[in-house]
N, C-alpha and C positions, 0 to 999 in steps of 0.2 A: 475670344479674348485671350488675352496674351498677358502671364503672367510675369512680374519680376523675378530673376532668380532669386535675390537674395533685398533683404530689406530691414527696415528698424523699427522696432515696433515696442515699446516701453521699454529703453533700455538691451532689448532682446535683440540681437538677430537671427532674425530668420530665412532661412533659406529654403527654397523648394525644387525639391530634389525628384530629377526628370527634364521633360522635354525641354520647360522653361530655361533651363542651362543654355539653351544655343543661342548663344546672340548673336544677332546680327546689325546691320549697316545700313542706310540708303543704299538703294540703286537708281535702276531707273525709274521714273515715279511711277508706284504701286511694285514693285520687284524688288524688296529686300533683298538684302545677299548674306550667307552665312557666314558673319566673322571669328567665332571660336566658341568654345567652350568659358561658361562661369566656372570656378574662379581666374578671374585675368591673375599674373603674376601678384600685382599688386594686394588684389584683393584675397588672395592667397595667403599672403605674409599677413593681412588684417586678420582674416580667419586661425590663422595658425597663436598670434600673439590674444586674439580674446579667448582662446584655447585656454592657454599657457596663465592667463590672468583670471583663468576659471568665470569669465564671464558669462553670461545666461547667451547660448545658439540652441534655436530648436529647428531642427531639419522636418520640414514637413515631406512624408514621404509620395508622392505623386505616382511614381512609377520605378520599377526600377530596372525591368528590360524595354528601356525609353528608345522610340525610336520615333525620329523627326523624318518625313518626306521632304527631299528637294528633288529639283530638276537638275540633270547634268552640266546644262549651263550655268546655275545659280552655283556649285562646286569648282566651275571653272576660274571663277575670281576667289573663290577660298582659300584662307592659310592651308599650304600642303596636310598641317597635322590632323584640323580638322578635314581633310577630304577622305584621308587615310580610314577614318571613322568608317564611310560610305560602305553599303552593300547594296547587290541587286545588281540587274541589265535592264539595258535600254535605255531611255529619259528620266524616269523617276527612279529616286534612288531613297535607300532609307539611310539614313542618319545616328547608328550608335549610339548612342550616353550612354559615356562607362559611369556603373554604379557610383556612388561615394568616394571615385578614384580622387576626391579632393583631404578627404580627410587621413589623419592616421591610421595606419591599420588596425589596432585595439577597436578604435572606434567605428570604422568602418565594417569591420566585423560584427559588431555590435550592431549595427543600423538593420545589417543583411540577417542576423537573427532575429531582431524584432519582424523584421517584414515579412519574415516566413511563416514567424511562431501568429502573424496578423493575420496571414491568407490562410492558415487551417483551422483558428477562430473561425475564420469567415465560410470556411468551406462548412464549417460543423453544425452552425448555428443558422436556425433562421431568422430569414435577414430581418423582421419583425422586434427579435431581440438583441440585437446588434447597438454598439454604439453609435455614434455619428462617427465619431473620432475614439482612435485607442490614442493613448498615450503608452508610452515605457515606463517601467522603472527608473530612479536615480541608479546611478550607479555610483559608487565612492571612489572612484580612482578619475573619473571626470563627471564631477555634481553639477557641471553647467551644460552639459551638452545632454538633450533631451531629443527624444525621437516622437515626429505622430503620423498616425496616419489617417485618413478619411476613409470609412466605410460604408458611408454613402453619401450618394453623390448630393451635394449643396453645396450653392456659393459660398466660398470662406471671404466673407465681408470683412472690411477694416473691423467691424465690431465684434464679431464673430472670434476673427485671430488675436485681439483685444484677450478677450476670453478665453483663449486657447495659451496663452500666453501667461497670465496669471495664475490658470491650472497648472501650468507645466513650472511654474515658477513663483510660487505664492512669497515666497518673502521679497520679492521686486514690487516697488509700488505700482498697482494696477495704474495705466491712464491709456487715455486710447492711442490707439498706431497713426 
């Protein structure tokens, strides 16, 4: 199953950060083709302006050295910037996601510490005692932009991220995504 990069869910957007960023295009039927990375242009300036207006993004963190498998020929109808990404020989190649290359650096910074300080949690603790999901700290210099991560594996349901969403953001009125 094939998640959204990014989406609305009470007010909130969220975004899921990893493989899901590569969009792609029809091809030929059943051959998707890879058309770029999330954020498009567009949706860049939306992300940067509910930034700026300190509205509720929570970056769910998926992965963060993401890497998507294509075929050489599936790269060959790609925008150059995305093929650039490409690693590997032969026909199958893997596909890059640069970390949080979408957000500011303060906050990108920030995203790439919680994900570290999440994986030695996780290395530390057994997984018995683990949360499903961590969350971040607020931080004051941007109180709308929150970080989570899954620490074990379960489907994040509409109702589920519902939940995750009014954790990460209790004075937004809970309703479902």
């Amino acid at each position: 199953m094939t998640t959204l990069p990014a989406r609305l869910c009470a007010g909130t957007l969220v975004v899921f950060e990893g493989p899901s960023r590569v969009l792609w295009t029809p091809g030929a039927p059943g051959s998707p083709v890879p058309a770029g990375l999330w954020p498009t242009a567009a949706d860049a300036a939306e992300v940067a302006a509910r930034i700026a207006r300190r509205e509720p993004v929570l970056v769910v963190l998926e992965e963060i050295a993401a890497t998507v498998s294509v075929w050489r020929h599936e790269l060959d109808r790609a925008p150059a910037e995305l093929a650039e990404l490409a690693e590997g020989e032969g026909e199958l190649l893997d596909l890059r996601v640069p970390a949080l290359d979408w957000l500011p650096e303060p906050l990108r910074e920030r995203g790439l510490a919680f994900w570290h300080r999440s994986t030695a949690r996780a290395a530390r603790e057994p997984a018995v005692l683990l949360p499903a999901v961590l969350l971040d700290e607020p931080d004051e210099g941007a109180p709308g932009v929150r970080f989570a991560r899954r620490l074990l594996p379960f489907p994040l349901t509409t109702t589920r991220l519902a939940h995750l969403v009014a954790g990460a953001f209790p004075q937004e009125t809970p309703h479902a995504c």
